[in-house]
C-alpha positions as CSV (number, residue, x, y, z in Angstrom):
1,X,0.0,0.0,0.0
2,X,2.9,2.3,1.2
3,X,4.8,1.7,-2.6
4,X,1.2,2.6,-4.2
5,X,1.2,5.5,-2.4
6,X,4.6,6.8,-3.2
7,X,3.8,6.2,-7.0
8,X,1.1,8.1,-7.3
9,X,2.4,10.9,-5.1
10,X,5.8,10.8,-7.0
11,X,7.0,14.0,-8.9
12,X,3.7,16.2,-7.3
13,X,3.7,19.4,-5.4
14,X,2.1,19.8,-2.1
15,X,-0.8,21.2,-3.8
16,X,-1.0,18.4,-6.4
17,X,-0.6,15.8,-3.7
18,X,-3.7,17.4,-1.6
19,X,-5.8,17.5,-5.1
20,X,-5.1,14.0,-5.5
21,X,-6.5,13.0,-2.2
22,X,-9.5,14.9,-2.7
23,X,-10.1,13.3,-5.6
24,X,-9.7,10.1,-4.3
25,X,-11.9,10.9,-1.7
26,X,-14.7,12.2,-4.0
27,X,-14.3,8.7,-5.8
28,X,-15.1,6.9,-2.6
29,X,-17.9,9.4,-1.1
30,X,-19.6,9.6,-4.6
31,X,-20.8,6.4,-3.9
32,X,-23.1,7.5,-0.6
33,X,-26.6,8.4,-0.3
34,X,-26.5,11.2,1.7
35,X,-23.4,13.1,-1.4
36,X,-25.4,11.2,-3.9
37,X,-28.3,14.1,-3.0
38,X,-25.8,16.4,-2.5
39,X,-24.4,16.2,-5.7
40,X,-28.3,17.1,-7.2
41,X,-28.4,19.8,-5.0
42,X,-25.0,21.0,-6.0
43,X,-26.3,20.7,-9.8
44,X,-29.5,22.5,-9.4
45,X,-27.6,25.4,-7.7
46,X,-24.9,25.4,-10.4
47,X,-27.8,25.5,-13.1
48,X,-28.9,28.9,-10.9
49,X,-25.8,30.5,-11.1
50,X,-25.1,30.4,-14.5
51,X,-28.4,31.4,-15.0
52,X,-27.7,34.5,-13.1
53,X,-23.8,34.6,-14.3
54,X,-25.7,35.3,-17.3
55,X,-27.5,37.5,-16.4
56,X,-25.0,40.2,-14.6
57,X,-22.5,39.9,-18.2
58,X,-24.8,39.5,-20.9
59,X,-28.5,41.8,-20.3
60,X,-29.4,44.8,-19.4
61,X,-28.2,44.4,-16.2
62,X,-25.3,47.5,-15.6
63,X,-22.8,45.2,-14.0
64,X,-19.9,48.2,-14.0
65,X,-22.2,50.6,-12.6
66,X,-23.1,48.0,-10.1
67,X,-19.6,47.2,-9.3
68,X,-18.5,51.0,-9.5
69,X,-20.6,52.0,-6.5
70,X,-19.3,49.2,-4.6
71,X,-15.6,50.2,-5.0
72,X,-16.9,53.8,-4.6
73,X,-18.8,52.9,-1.3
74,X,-15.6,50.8,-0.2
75,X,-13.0,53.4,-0.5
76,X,-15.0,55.5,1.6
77,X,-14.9,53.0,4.5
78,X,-11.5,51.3,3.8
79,X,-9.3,54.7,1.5
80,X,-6.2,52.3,0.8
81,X,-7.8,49.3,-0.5
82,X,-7.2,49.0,-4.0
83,X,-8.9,45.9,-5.5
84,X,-9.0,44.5,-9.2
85,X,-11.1,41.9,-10.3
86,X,-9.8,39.1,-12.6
87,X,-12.8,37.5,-15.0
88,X,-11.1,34.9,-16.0
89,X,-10.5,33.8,-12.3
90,X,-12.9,31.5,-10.9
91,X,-12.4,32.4,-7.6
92,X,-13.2,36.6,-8.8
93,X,-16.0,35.2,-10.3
94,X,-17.1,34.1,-7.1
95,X,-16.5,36.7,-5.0
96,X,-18.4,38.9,-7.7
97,X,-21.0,36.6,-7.4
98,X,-21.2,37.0,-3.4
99,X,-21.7,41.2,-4.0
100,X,-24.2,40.9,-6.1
101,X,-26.6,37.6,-6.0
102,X,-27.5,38.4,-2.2
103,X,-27.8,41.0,0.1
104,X,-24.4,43.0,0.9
105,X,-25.1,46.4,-0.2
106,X,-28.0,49.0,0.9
107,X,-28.3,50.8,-2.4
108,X,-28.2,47.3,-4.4
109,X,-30.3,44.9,-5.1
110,X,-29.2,41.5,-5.1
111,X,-29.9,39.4,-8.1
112,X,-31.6,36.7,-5.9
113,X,-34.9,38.9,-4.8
114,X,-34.9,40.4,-8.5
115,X,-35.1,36.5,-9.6
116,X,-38.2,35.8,-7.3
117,X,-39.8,39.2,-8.0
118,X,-39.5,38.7,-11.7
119,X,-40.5,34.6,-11.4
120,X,-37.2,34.1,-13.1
121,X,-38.1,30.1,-13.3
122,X,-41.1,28.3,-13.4
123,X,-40.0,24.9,-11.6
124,X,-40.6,24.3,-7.9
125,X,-37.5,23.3,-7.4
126,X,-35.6,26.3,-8.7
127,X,-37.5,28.4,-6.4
128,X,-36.8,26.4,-3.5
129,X,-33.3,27.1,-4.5
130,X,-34.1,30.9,-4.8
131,X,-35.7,31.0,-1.7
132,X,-33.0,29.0,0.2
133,X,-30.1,31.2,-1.3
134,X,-32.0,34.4,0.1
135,X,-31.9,33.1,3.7
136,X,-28.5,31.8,3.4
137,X,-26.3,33.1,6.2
138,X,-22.9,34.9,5.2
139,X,-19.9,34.6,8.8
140,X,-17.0,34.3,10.0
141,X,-16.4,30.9,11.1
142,X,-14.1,28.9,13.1
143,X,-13.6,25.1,11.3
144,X,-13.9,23.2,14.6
145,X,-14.8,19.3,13.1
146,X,-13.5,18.0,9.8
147,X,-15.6,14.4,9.0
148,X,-13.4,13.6,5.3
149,X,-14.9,10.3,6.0
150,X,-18.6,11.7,5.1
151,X,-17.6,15.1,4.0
152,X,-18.7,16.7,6.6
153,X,-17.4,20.0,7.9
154,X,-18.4,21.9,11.1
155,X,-18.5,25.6,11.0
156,X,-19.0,27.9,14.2
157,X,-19.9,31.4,13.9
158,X,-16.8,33.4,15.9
159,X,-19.4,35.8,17.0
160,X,-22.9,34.3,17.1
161,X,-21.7,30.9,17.9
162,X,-24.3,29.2,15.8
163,X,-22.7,26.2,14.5
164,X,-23.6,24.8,11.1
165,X,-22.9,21.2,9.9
166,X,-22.3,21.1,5.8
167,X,-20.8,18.9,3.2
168,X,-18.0,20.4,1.3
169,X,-15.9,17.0,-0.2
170,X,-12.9,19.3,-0.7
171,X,-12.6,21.3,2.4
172,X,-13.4,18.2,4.4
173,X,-10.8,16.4,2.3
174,X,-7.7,18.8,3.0
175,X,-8.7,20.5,5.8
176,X,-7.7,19.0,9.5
177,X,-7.7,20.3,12.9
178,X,-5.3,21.8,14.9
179,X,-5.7,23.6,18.1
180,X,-2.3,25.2,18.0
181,X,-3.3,26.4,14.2
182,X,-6.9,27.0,14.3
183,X,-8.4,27.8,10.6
184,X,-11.2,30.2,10.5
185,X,-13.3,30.4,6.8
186,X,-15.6,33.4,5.8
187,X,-18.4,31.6,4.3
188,X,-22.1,31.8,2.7
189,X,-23.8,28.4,3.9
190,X,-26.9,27.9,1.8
191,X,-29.1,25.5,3.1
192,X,-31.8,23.0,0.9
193,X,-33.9,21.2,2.3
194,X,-32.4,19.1,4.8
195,X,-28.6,19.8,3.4
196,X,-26.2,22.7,4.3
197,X,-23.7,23.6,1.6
198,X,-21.5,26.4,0.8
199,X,-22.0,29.2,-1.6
200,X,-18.5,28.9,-3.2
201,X,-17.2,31.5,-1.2
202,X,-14.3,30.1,0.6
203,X,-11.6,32.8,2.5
204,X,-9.5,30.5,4.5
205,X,-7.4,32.0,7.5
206,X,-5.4,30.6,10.6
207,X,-4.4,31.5,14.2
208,X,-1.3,32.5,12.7
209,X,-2.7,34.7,10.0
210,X,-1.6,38.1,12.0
211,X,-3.7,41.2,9.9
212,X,-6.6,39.1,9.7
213,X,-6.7,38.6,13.8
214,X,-5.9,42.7,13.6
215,X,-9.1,43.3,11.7
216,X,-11.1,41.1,13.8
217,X,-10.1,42.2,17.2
218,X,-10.5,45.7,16.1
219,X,-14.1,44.7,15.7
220,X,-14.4,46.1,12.5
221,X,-16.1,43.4,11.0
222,X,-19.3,44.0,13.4
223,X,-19.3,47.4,11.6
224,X,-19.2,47.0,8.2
225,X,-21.7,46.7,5.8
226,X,-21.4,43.3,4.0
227,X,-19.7,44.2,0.9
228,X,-17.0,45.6,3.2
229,X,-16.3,42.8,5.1
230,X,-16.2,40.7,1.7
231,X,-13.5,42.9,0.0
232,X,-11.5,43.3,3.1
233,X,-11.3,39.5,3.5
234,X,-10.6,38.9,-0.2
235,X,-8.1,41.7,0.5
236,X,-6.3,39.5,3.2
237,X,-6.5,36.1,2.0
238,X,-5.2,36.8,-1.4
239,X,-2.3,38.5,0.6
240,X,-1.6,35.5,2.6
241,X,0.7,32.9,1.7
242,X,0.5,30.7,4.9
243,X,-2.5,28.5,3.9
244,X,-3.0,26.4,0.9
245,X,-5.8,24.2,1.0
246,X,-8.3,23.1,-1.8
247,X,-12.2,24.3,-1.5
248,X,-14.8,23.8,-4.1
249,X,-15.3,27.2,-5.7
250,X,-16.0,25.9,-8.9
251,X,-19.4,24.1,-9.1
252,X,-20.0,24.0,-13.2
């Protein structure tokens, strides 16, 4: 077992050597009831937000004004953040999506309500959806139980302590725990019927990660409006080098 091992990690980078055992891990968990519904859900929520990818890019939907007052709105809370958006990144695309499908800033609104307002889709099941990614709940958690067994993860609230149990087959995959190295994720959980999932948005930081325990000890983050606590965490964790772990932001 040990020589298999070593052949199929040969050659590979720490970050190739994690993908691999995510990817062996999906093989195995893929064949479970409870990831077997997940992976539906997962689906059905993709088919949403290309839908809506859609419709930001390619209608009459202003995305640059949308995105201008944003930036406009942020300098005036945060003056030297300057932030560029890549839209060939899926993980931009993402965080893009975050600003805009739900409910972040006062003066816009998100894409979700103009979906059910408008009756976007005529299924039942695409309005579930709808309805479930408009009470989804955006925090700052703490990662305090990794299942990779069941691809489970456990997600506490910093602030609120609500705790929330999702499947992520990634996270749960290369994520572990460490008291001495805590990780803490700032998340969207959307939860579908009886299954709590994540909206792609995945900022991972650790004990050790010293601006981002700045920013939360200054109590910033209970200030902000939404949007402001998104860009200053994408600010952060795109500066910080000291975790690499693999997430799902790509559900297509």
């Amino acid at each position: 077992m040990n020589e298999f091992f070593d052949k199929l990690f040969e050659g590979k980078s720490p970050e190739e050597m994690v993908d691999t055992i995510v990817r062996l891990n999906r093989f195995q968990l893929n064949r479970k009831t409870h990831i077997k519904k997940y992976n539906k859900i997962r689906k059905l929520h993709s088919v949403i937000l290309d839908s809506m990818e859609n419709y930001i890019f390619n209608s009459k939907y202003d995305f640059n004004k949308h995105i201008n007052i944003i930036m406009n709105d942020l300098k005036k809370v945060v003056k030297d953040l300057d932030i560029e958006f890549d839209l060939d990144d899926p993980e931009d695309i993402v965080t893009l999506s975050e600003l805009l499908f739900y409910n972040n800033h006062p003066k816009i609104e998100p894409v979700t309500d103009i979906y059910i307002k408008k009756k976007r889709f005529k299924t039942e099941d695409k309005n579930k959806m709808l309805e479930s990614m408009k009470n989804s709940y955006v925090g700052l958690f703490e990662v305090v139980d990794v299942d990779s067994w069941d691809g489970y993860v456990t997600l506490q609230d910093i602030f609120t302590k609500k705790t929330f149990k999702i499947i992520d087959i990634a996270l749960s995959s290369s994520c572990h725990i460490d008291e001495k190295r805590k990780r803490y994720l700032y998340n969207r959980i959307i939860t579908y019927e009886d299954v709590s999932f994540s909206s792609g948005l995945h900022y991972m930081f650790t004990s050790n990660s010293k601006e981002f325990l700045e920013f939360i000890n200054s109590k910033k983050y209970q200030k902000y409006d939404g949007f402001v606590n998104c860009l200053v965490l994408y600010d952060l964790f795109h500066r910080d080098s000291s975790v690499q772990i693999v997430t799902n932001h790509n559900y297509k």
